[in-house]
TORTI-153087 format. One record per atom (N, C-alpha, C): x, y, z. Coordinates in steps of 0.001 Angstrom, whole numbers, plus 500000, padded with zeros to 6 digits. Each point is the difference from the previous one (the first is absolute). Layout:
residues N
XYZ ...
***
This chain:
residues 127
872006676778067013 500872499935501143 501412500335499532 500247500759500508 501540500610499627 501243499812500549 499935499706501386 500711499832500941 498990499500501378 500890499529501136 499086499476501034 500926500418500859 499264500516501163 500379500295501385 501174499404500518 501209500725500675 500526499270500825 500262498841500687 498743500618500928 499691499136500981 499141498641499770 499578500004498693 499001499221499909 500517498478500124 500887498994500138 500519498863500096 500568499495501639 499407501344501215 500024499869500794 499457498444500590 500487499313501082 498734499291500386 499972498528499101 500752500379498496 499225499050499338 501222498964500139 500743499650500590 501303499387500298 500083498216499586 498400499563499931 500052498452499547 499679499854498589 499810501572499356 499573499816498918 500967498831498971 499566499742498813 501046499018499450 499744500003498331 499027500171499430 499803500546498846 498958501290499866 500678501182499557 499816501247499448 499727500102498402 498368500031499741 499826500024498348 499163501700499727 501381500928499421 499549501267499920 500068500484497927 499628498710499876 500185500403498267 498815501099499116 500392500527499351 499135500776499259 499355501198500615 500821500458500867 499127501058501003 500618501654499741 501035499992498492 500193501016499756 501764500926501075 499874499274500930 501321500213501320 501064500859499265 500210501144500404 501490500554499172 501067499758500666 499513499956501561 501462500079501144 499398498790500955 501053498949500359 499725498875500728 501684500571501328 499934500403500743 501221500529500710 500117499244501506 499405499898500524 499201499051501818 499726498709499639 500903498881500134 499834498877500596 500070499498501512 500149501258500960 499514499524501240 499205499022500893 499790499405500393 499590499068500684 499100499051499030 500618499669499024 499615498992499067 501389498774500028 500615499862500929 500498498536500592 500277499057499424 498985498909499954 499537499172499715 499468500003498718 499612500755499308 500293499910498018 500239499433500038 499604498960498691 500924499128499255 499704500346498212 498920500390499894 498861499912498769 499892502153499800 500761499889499086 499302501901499576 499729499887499279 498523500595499210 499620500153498170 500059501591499732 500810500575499456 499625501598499581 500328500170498604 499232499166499429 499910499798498213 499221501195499911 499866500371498372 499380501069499559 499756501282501078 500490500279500780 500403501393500434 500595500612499064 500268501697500511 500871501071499564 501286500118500842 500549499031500300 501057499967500912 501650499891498927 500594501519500368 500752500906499509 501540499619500641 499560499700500650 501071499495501141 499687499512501116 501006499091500759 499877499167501150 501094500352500937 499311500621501272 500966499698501074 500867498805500258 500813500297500800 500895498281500580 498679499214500479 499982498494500081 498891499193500473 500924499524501099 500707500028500917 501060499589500531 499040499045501117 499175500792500655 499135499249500871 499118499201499748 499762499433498996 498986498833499527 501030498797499934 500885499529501062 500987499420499983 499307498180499541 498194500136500317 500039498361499898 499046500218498540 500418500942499187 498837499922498502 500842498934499034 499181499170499325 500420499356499040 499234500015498629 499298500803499859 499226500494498914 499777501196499387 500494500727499821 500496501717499314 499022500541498479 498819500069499961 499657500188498782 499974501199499932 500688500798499039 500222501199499499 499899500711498566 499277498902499091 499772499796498519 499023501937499552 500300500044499250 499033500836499291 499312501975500890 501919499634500087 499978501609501111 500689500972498785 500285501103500700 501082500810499339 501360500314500583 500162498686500589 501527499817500228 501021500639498849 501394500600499957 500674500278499129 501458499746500494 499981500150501266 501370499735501231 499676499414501088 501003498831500056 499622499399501808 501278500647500850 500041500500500802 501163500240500735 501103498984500551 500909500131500028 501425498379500168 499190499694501652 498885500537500981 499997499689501115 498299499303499792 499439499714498730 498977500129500480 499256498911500548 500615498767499353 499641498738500609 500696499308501168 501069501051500094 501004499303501415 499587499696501497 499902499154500587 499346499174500692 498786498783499775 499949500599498935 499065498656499403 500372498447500049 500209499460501339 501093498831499789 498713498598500102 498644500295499607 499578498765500425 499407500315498148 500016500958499182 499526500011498912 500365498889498908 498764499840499195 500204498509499235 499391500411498493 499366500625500100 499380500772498498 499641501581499887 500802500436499399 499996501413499469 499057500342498598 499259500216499824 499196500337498887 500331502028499446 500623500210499135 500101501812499806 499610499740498271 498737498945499473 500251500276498942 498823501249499679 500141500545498407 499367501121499345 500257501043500788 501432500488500842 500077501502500214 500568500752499028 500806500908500275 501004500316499696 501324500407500037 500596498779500656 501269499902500372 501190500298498820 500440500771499999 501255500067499166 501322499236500152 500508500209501742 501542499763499942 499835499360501486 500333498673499889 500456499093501742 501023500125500015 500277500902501851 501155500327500087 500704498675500349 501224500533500549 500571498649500742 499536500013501213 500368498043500702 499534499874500859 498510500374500171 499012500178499080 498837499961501036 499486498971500104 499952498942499845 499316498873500150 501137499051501239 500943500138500610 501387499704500316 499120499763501240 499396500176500623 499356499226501774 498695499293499527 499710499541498590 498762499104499966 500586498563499990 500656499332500624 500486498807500141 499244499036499553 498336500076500567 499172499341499830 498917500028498609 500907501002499323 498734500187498542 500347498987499305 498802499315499502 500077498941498706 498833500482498329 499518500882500738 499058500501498908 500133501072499355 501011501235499218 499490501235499809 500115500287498668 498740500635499760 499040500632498609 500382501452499827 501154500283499155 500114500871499526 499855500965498735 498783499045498885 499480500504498692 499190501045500580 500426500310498165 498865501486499689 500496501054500935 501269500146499795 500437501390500526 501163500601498779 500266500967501037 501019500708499008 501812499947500227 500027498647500379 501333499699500394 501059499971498959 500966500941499907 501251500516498885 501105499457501033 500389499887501285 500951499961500592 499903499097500941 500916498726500465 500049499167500669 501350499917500385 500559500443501568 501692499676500200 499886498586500388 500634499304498971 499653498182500178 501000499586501213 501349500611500035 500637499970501045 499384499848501466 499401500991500167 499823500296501250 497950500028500447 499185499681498727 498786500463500633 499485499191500572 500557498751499652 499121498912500145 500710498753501224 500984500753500873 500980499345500853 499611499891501514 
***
């Protein structure tokens, strides 16, 4: 599975935990009518990059371990305001910009080993 349809999260609006681990995924881009999230697993994918999650406004569980992350974009977790655990360990993250973590108010958990982190703006990433 490489990618998934659009449309496919149509409908599914009460969903509340999403477990898509190990299924190979390169592009995760449509969180549409997935609402009510709270629970995502997309461990061991090929996931290269991540769209904004802006609309999974009630997720509090983010597993993202063992992708080929290398860059998160400064927008990508923004709206995430009910998030409580971030999991990005074994990618390969190099450099957290600033501010991206800056609208998780609610994180108490995040796993950032086993990457390739050289750069941290301590100022500003973590505000």
């Amino acid at each position: 599975m490489v990618s998934l349809p659009p449309t496919l999260w149509v409908g599914m609006g009460s969903l509340k935990n999403l477990q898509l681990s190990r299924n190979e995924l390169m592009a995760w881009e449509n969180f549409q009518g997935l609402r009510n999230l709270e629970e995502l697993d997309l461990t061991g994918n090929s996931l290269a990059k991540l769209e904004t999650l802006r609309t999974l406004r009630k997720l509090k569980n983010l597993k993202l371990p063992e992708n080929e992350l290398t860059h998160l974009e400064p927008n990508t977790f923004q709206g995430l305001v009910s998030l409580e655990t971030l999991s990005l360990h074994e990618n390969k993250i190099e450099v957290l910009t600033p501010s991206i973590f800056a609208d998780l108010s609610e994180l108490t958990t995040l796993i950032l080993s086993d990457n390739r982190i050289s750069e941290v703006n301590i100022n500003n990433t973590f505000l």
